[in-house]
C-alpha angles and dihedrals in degrees: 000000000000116000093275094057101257115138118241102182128013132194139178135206138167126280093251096067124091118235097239087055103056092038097078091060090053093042084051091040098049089048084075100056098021106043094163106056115115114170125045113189105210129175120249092272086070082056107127153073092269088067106038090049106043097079135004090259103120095235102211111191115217106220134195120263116260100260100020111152126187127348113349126175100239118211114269088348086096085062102073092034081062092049087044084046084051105046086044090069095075110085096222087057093038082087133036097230105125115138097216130027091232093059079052097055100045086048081044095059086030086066096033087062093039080058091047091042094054092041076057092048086235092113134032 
């Protein structure tokens, strides 16, 4: 995600597979299009030294405050919950019910570019 919560690179994979595992391909994969990025902010399930070795972005973990009890807004975290909110609004994402990951990952960048096409005023 940018900081706007656009995706720049996506990537599926099955539900079998952790996080922290299928997060070094797309760090690797994203160096390619995206050269200059530098900092990636994860949750604590990107903890690890898989994922802060797999590519030069710096991978920062936002952490929950010491005491915390109960829901709290993180800093940047809400970012990607509103990408996952925007891409649930179409009605082929709304369930996870595609037969191949790769069917998943084209419906995936078609409603990523629906969300960049409306952002534009060029869809509804």
């Amino acid at each position: 995600m940018d900081t706007d919560g656009r995706a720049l690179v996506l990537h599926a994979h099955p539900g079998s597979v952790q996080d922290r595992d299928g997060a070094p391909p797309l760090l690797r994969a994203s160096r390619s299009r995206w050269p200059f990025v530098e900092l990636a902010l994860a949750d604590a399930g990107y903890a690890g030294e898989r994922v802060a070795g797999a590519s030069p972005i710096r991978i920062e973990i936002v952490r929950k405050p010491k005491g915390e009890v109960g829901f709290a807004v993180h800093a940047r975290r809400w970012v990607v919950e509103r990408f996952f909110a925007w891409i649930g609004r179409n009605r082929r994402l709304a369930k996870d019910v595609e037969a191949s990951v790769a069917s998943a990952e084209a419906f995936l960048y078609a409603a990523s570019v629906m969300l960049l096409l409306r952002r534009l005023g060029r869809c509804r």
